[in-house]
Structure formats: C-alpha cells, structure tokens
N, C-alpha and C positions, 0 to 999 in steps of 0.2 A: 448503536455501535459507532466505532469512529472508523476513520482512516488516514491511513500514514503514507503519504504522496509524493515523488520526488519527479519533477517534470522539467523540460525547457518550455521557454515562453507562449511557446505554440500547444504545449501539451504535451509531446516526447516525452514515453518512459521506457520503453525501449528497444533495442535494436536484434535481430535475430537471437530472441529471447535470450539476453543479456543486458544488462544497463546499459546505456550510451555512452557515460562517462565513466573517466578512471576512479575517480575518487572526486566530492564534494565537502571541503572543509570542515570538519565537525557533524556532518549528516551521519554518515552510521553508528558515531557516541550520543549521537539525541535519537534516533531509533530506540539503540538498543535500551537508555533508560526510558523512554516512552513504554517500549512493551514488557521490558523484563519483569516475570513474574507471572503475566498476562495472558490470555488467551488470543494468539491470532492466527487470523484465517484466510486462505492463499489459495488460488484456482493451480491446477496441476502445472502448467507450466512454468510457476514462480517457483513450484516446489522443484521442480527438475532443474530451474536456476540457480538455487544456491547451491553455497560454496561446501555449507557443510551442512549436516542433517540429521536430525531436528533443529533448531534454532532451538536452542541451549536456554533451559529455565524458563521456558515457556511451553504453553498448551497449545502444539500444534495442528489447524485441522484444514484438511485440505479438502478443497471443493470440486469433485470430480464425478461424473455422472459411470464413469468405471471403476471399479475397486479395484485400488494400487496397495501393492506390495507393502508396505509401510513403516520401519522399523518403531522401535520402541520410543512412548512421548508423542507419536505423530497418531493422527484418526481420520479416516476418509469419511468423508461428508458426501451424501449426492443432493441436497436441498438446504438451503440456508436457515430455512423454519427448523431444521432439527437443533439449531443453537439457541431454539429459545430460554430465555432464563440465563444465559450468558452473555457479559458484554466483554467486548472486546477490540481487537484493533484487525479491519480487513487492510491487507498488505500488498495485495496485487493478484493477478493484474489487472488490464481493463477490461477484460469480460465481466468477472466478480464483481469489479469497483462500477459497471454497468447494470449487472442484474441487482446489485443492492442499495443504488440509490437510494429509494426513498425508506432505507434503514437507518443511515447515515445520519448523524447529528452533528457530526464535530469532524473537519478535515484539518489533518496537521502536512503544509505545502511546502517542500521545500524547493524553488523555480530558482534554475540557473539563469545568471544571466546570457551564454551561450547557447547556440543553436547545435546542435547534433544532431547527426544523422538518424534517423528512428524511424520504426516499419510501427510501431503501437503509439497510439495514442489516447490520453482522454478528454473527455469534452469540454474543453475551459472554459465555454458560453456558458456549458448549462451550471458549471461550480458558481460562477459569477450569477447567473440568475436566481439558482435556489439559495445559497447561502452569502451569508455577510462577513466581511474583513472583521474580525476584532484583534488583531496584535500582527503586529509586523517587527521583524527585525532583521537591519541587513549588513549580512559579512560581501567579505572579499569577491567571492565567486557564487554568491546566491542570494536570497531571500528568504526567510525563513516566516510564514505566514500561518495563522488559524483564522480558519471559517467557523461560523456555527448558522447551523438553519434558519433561514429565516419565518 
C-alpha cells in the first residue's frame, strides 16, 4: 500500500480534526490525480473530516472498529487484512497511518515549510528511519517528497 501525507515540519496533520492549514499550493490537484480511480482508505475521523462524501471516483473504505452509517461508494472496514488483494492509497489519519506501518511501501509527503498549530501527529523519526528519500520537489509553501521502504 502507499500513502498520501500532508505534514508540518515536526509532523502536524492536524488540528481538532481538521487540517491546520487553509490551502497548500497544488496539494489537493496532486491528491486528487494520485488517487482518482483508486482505492483509499481513512480511519473514521478523516471520514467525518471531509468536506464531501464519498470522495468522488474513488473506492472508499473506512477503518472503524463500529459500523457507520455509510452512504453509497463508501465500505466500513473494522481490520486492514480484509483489504487484502487490493492496493491502494491510506489517507489518514494517524492512527491507520500508525497501525499500517509496516504495509506501507511508498509515502507521498507533502511538508509545509510552516509550523501550525496541531493536536495529531506523525512520526517523522520513524518515516526517516524506515524509508528512503527518492524525489523531492519544492514549491513556494512546501515540499513535495517520496519515500520508498527501505
């Protein structure tokens, strides 16, 4: 599996479950072609973040150890194992992007150069420890980075 990451320097993703930031130059058009088509996968309170719902032309499945409500497009998961045979892109937040670690092959980073306020975090030692830089590129107000496992 991959995933698709949007942090401040220290890790901040985000703030009473919300982003921390308003908008990140060209992040949500490299999201959206990154997953479109796709299957990704979101612990419950990412789900209950977005704006709209399902995330449109994509297979949505949400990771929740309760079965939620769920409209049409969207599938409550309560164990990661039941996505075997499907790869995909996990999306948030850091619980999921905690318990799936070592599913992870490939992180797509996208690190502001600002600090913002943020109550969630994820572990940037351990991203830096297990996986390796291979492409950097950097805009106005961020970094745009992949890892792959090392």
């Amino acid at each position: 599996m991959k995933a698709i990451i949007a942090c401040t320097p220290k890790g901040g993703i985000g703030y009473q479950n919300k982003l921390p930031w308003d908008k990140i130059q060209g992040d949500l058009p490299r999201f959206k072609k990154l997953t479109l088509g796709k299957v990704v996968v979101m612990g419950k309170n990412t789900w209950e973040s977005l704006p709209v719902k399902p995330l449109s032309n994509r297979l949505n499945f949400v990771l929740s150890s309760t079965q939620l409500d769920l409209p049409k497009g969207a599938f409550n998961i309560n164990r990661l194992d039941q996505l075997n045979g499907f790869s995909g892109w996990i999306i948030g937040g850091a619980q999921l992007i905690q318990s799936a670690w070592n599913k992870i092959n490939e992180i797509h980073l996208t690190r502001t150069f600002a600090e913002y306020t943020c109550d969630t975090f994820i572990d940037i030692v351990k991203l830096e420890y297990d996986f390796e830089m291979v492409s950097e590129e950097t805009y106005a107000d961020h970094v745009y980075q992949i890892w792959k496992r090392r």
